[in-house]
C-alpha positions in Angstrom: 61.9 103.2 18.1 65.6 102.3 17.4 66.8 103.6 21.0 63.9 101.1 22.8 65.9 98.1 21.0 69.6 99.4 21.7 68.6 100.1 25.3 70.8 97.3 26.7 73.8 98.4 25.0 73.7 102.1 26.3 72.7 100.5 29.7 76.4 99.1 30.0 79.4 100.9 32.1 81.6 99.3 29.0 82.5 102.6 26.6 83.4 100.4 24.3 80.4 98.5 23.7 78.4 101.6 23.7 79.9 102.7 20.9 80.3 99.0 19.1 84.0 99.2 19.6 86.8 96.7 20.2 89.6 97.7 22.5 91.9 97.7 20.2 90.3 100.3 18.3 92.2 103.6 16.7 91.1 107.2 17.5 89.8 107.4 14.0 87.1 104.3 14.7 86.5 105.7 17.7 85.3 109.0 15.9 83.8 107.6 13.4 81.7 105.3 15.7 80.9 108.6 17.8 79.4 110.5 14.4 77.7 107.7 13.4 75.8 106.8 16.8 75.7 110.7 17.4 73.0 111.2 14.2 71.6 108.2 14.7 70.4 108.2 18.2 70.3 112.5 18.8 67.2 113.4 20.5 66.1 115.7 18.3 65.8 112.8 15.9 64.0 110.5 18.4 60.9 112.7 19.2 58.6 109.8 19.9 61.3 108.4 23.4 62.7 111.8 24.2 64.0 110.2 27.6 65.7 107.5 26.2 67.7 108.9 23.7 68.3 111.9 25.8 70.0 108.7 28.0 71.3 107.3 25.0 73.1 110.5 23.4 74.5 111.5 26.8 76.1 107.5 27.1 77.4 108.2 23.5 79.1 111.4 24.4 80.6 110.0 27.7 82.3 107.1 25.8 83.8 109.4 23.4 85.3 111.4 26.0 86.6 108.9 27.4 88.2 107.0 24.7 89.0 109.5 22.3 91.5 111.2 24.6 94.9 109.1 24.9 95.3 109.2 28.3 91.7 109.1 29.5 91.5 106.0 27.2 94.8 104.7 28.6 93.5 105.2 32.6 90.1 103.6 31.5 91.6 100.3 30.1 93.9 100.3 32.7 90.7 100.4 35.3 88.8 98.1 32.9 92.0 95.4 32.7 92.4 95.7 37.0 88.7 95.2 37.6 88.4 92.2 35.3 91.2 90.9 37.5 89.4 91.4 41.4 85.9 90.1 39.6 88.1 86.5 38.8 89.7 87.4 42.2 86.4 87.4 43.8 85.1 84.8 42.4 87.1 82.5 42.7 87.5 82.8 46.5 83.9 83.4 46.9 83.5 80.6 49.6 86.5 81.1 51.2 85.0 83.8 54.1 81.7 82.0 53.8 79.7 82.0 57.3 80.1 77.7 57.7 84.2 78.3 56.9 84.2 80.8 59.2 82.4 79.0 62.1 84.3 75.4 61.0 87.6 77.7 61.6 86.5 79.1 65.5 84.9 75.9 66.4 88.7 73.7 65.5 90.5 76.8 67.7 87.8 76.4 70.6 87.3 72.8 70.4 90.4 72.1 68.8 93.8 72.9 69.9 92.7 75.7 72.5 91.6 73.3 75.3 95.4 71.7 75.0 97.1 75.0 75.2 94.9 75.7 77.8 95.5 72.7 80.1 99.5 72.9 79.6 99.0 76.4 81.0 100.4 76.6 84.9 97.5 78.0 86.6 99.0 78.4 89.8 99.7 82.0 91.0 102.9 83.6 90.7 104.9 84.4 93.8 106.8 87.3 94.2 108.7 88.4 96.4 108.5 92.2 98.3 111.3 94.3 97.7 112.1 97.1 100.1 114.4 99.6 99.9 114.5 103.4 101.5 115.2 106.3 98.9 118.9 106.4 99.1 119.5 103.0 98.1 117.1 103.3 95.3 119.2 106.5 94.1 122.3 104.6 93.8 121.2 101.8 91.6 119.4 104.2 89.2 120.4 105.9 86.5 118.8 108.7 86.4 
C-alpha cells in the first residue's frame, strides 16, 4: 500500500527525488535517506505489491550508488546540470527547423535570389582553343 502511492516518485530518472533529496545534500543525508526508504519500501515488507516494491527497492539502491560515491555523484550532477541546459536549448529553438521555416527558407533561394544569380550567369559556351604539340616539345616545358 505505501509503494502504490510513491509510485511516481520511484518512476523518476532524478536520484535525488527518489530518495527525497536536495542536491545539495551531504553523504550522511544521503545515507540516511537510503536506510530510511531501504526498510520502508524492502520487499519483504511489501508482500501484498511484490512487483512494485521490488521496482521501488531496486530505484532506491540505484540512487544510492549513485550519489553516495563522490565521483559517481560528481559525474551525475554534472550530466544532470548539462541536460537541463540542451532541454532550455531545445526548447527554445523548437520552431526554428520547423517544416513551414524550412520550406519559407528554399522557396526565398528558389524564388528569391536564385533566378537573379541565374540570369547574370553567361550561358554562352566557352571557346577554347586546340593545342597541339608533338612529344618533344611537351618534354621541354615539363617538369618532370
Amino acid at each position: 500500500k505505501k509503494i502504490s502511492n510513491m509510485n511516481s516518485k520511484f518512476d523518476s530518472d532524478n536520484h535525488y527525488e527518489v530518495l527525497g533529496l536536495n542536491d545539495d545534500c551531504s553523504p550522511m543525508e544521503v545515507l540516511r535517506a537510503y536506510k530510511r526508504l531501504a526498510v520502508e519500501h524492502h520487499p519483504d515488507k511489501q508482500k501484498s505489491c511484490v512487483g512494485d516494491a521490488d521496482k521501488a527497492f531496486l530505484r532506491i539502491k540505484e540512487a544510492y550508488d549513485v550519489l553516495s560515491d563522490p565521483l559517481s555523484k560528481k559525474d551525475y550532477d554534472e550530466y544532470e546540470r548539462l541536460s537541463k541546459n540542451y532541454d532550455s536549448f531545445v526548447k527554445s529553438n523548437a520552431n526554428l527547423y520547423d517544416d513551414d521555416t524550412l520550406e519559407s527558407a528554399f522557396n526565398q533561394l528558389i524564388k528569391g535570389d536564385y533566378p537573379k544569380l541565374a540570369a547574370r550567369r553567361d550561358r554562352s559556351p566557352r571557346k577554347f582553343e586546340d593545342v597541339k604539340c608533338n612529344l618533344s616539345e611537351r618534354k621541354e616545358t615539363s617538369n618532370c
